[in-house]
Each structure stands twice: as structure tokens, then as C-alpha cells.
N, C-alpha and C positions, 0 to 999 in steps of 0.2 A: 346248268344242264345243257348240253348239245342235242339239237335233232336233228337226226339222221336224215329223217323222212316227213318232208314239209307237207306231204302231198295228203299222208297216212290223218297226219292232225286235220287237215282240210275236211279227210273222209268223215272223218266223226260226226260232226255235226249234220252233215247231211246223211247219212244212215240214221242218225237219231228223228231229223226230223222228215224224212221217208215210213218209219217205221211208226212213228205218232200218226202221221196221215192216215195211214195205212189201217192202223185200231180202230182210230174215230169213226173211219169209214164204212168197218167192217159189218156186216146186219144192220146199217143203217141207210139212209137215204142223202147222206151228207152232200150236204148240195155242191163242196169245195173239191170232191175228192179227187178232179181230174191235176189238181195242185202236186198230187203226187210223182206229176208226170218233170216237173223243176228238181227237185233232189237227186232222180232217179238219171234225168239225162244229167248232172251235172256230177254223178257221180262213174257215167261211163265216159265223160269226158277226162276225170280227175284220171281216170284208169289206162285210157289211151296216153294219156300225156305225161303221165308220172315220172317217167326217167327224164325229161326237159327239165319240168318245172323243179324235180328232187335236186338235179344236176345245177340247175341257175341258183337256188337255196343257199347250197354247200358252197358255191362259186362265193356269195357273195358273201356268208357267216362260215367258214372254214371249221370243220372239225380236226386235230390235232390228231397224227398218226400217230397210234396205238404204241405203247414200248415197246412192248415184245417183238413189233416189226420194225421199228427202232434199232432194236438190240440186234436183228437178223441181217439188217445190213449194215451194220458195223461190222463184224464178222464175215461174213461170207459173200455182200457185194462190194469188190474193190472199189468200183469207179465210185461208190458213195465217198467213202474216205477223201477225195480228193476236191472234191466241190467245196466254193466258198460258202459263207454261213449262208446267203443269200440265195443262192443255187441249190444248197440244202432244204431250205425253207421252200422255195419253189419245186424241189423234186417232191417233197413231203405231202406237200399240199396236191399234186397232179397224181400222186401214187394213191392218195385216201379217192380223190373223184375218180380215178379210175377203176378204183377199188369198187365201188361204188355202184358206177353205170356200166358197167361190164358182167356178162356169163360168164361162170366160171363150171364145166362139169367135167365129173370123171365118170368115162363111158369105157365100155368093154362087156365082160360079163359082168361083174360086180358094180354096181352104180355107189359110188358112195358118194357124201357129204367131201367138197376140197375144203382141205383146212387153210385158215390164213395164211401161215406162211408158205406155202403153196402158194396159193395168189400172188403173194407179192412176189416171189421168185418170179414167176413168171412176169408180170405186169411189172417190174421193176425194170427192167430192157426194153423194155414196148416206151418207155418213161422217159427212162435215160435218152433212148434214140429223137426222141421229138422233143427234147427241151425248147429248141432253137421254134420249135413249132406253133403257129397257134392253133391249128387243130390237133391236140396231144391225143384224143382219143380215137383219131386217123379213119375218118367217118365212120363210115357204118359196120365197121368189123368190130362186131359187139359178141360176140360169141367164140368162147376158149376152151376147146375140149383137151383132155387129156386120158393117151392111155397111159397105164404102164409099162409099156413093154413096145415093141416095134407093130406095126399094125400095117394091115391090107385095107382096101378102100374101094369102093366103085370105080373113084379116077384112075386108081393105081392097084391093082388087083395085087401087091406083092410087098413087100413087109418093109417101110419106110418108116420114120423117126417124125417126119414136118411133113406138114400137107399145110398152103393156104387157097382159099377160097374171095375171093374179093366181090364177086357177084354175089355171094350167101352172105358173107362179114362174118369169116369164118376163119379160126387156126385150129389148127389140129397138131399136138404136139404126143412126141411118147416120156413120159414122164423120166425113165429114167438116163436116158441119154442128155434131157434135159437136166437134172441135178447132177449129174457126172462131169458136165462141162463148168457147174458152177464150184463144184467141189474141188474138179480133177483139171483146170484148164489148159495145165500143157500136155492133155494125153487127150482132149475129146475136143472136139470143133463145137460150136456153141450154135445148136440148132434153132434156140430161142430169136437170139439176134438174127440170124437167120429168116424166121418166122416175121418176127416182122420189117424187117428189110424188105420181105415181097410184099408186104401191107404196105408200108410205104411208099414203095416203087408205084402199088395200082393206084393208092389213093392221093397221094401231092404229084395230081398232076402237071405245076406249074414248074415242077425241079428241073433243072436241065440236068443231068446226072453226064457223066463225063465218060468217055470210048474207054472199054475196057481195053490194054496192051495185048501185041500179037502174042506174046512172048508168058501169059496170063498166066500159064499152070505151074511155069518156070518160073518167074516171080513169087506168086503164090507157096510154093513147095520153099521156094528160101526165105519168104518170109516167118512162115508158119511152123517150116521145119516136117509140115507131112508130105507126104505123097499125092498125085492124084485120087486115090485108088482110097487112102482115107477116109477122104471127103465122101467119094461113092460108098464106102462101106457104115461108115457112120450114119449117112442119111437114108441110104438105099436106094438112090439116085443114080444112074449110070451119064444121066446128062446134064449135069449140074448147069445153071441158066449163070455167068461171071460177074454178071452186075451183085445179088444179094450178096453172093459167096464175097465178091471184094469189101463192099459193105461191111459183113460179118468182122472178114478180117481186118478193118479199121478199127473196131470197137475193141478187138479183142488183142490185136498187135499192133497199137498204134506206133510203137515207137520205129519198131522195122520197117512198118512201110510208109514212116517219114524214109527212113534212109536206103532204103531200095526202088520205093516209085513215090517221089516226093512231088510228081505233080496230082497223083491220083490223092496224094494226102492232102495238098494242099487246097483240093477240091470237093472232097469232103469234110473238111474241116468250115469251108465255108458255107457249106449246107448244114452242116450238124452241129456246129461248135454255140454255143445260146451265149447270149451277152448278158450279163451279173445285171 
């Protein structure tokens, strides 16, 4: 049997013996009862701490990813396919604890339940990109909203695709731009990688990330094969920031931009490339 949740087993025994205290005490004069006060702080400490202590658990006794998100990215994420068994096993393992200690909600009008493979669509790029990492869960951006659809914001009053927040530990993605990139990837820019591209960028502040070329859009357009005016129309961006968008299009075209800007490849390859 696997536990998920080392913190949950912890809880029991002190709600049980909070709640005996708690009886004995009760219409009586029980001379111990301030004892109540040990379960109770240690069970608001069990609750503040829970995602460390659930997270170090899982670190060190691994739960096994699920088949069915097995199955899902054999199928529909390429770069899985292409990893040694080693690299597999280390994605697998960093995909379940991210799976894990991460938000995952669907906000709009309708709040519903995100289903697993949902998650891991998403969380599967956020993965991929920090192999080479040892902070994979890229601090504090704990929290991954999704709409459906393109969506307005406080920051951005006007209907974009990817919003991050790195001060909140915050992505905001529109769901379906993001499955269309996973589905459709020579016809959609891949917002996801995108997304967290600027998570990375805020949170490994020790990268030295390499000068975007004057010549950026023009590069970009040949490697990609879109336009400027794609990338703004798909994100709803009019001022694309070059660093993610290059980013993006390593993960997504790496072969082209070895052979059209193969120093900007070869300088992400040694930031992101993980060793077996």
C-alpha cells in the first residue's frame, strides 16, 4: 500500500487523542485538561506544514505514476518518448510530486473539479523544462489556474491565453490554446512552455540566460515558420518579452534553432539539457 499523505496518518492520532481529552474533560473537573492544548498545537502545526513534510515522504518512498498518465504521455507528449529509462524514471517521479504539491483550479464561470490528465498536460512541461533542476517545483509558483477560453485580468484588461505571476506563485493558462498546442503543434505556439519559461526566468535566479539576437523576430519566423503577429494573436500579447518566446521555441523547435541560431541552442542546451 502507498501513502500519499504522511502528514493525514500523523493527523489521526492526534485528533483521536484531542478528542478523548476533550470527553474526559468535559462536565468535569479534570485536573489534566489544559493537556488538550499538545494535540491541538500540533495538529495546527501538522496543517501549516503539510505540503513540506507530504513532499519530503513522497521524496523519499516514491509513489509510481498512475497508468493512465503513463498511457497519456506515450501518446500525446513527444519529448516523453525520447528520454532514457533513467530520465523516464526521473520524469515520472518529479511529475507524481509535482502532481502532488501543486494547485491545480478551473476558474471562469463554472468552477469545476481539473481532471488528471489535465494536470499532467500541463505539469508535464513545467517537468520537462527543470529536469536539469534541482528546484523542479520552481519555488513558490504553487498555484495553476485554468480557463477555458481566452480570458481578461486586472493586469491585462483584454483577452490573452498565459498570464504569470511570480510575486503570487501564480500561472494562469486558457485551456484550450493550451491543448491545441499539445494536439496541433505545427499550427499553435505552445503557451504552456511559455508559462513557465517566465517562472523560470523569475525564479532560477542564478541562470545567466544568453542576449536575445537583433535580428529575433526574423530568426524566430524561420525557425517557427509563423509570423510575428501569430505569436501576438495566439497569446494576445502585442509585446511579446524574447527571452520566454526563445525559450518556448527551444523546447518546441529544437532542431531548427540548432541550425539557424546555434549559439542561442547551444546555450540552452546547457541550462536545460539534465544528465542521465
Amino acid at each position: 500500500m502507498h501513502i500519499h499523505s504522511i502528514s493525514r496518518l500523523f493527523a489521526l492520532p492526534l485528533i483521536l487523542s484531542a478528542a478523548y481529552i476533550g470527553y474526559v474533560s468535559y462536565g468535569s473537573h479534570y485536573s489534566h485538561s489544559y493537556l488538550i492544548f499538545i494535540p491541538v498545537t500540533l495538529l495546527v502545526a501538522l496543517y501549516v506544514f503539510h505540503g513540506p513534510i507530504d513532499h519530503w515522504w513522497l521524496s523519499k518512498y516514491p509513489i509510481p505514476l498512475d497508468a493512465p498518465l503513463k498511457k497519456w504521455l506515450e501518446l500525446y507528449f513527444a519529448p516523453y518518448k525520447t528520454f532514457t529509462s533513467d530520465l523516464k524514471n526521473r520524469f515520472e517521479q518529479r511529475l507524481m510530486l509535482y502532481l502532488e504539491g501543486r494547485l491545480f483550479e478551473s476558474v471562469g464561470k463554472e468552477r469545476q473539479e481539473v481532471p488528471e490528465d489535465v494536470k499532467a498536460m500541463v505539469a508535464a512541461h513545467g517537468v520537462h523544462m527543470s529536469l536539469s533542476f534541482a528546484d523542479y517545483l520552481l519555488g513558490d509558483m504553487d498555484r495553476i489556474y485554468l480557463y477555458k477560453h481566452p480570458f481578461p485580468s486586472p493586469a491585462h484588461p483584454f483577452l490573452h491565453t498565459v498570464e504569470t505571476h511570480s510575486e503570487d506563485g501564480v500561472i494562469i493558462l486558457s485551456l484550450e490554446q493550451a491543448t491545441n498546442a499539445v494536439l496541433f503543434p505545427s499550427d499553435y505556439y505552445n503557451i504552456v512552455y511559455h508559462a513557465y519559461a517566465e517562472a523560470i526566468i523569475a525564479t532560477q535566479k542564478k541562470i545567466q540566460w544568453p542576449q536575445s539576437p537583433e535580428d529575433s523576430w526574423n530568426l524566430i519566423t524561420q525557425i517557427s515558420g509563423w509570423e510575428k503577429e501569430v505569436f501576438q494573436s495566439q497569446t494576445g500579447f502585442e509585446n511579446l518579452p524574447l527571452l520566454p518566446v526563445w525559450i518556448t521555441i527551444f523546447f518546441t523547435h529544437k532542431e531548427n534553432v540548432s541550425k539557424k541560431a546555434p549559439g542561442l541552442h547551444q546555450s540552452f542546451s546547457d541550462i536545460f539539457s539534465p544528465h542521465a
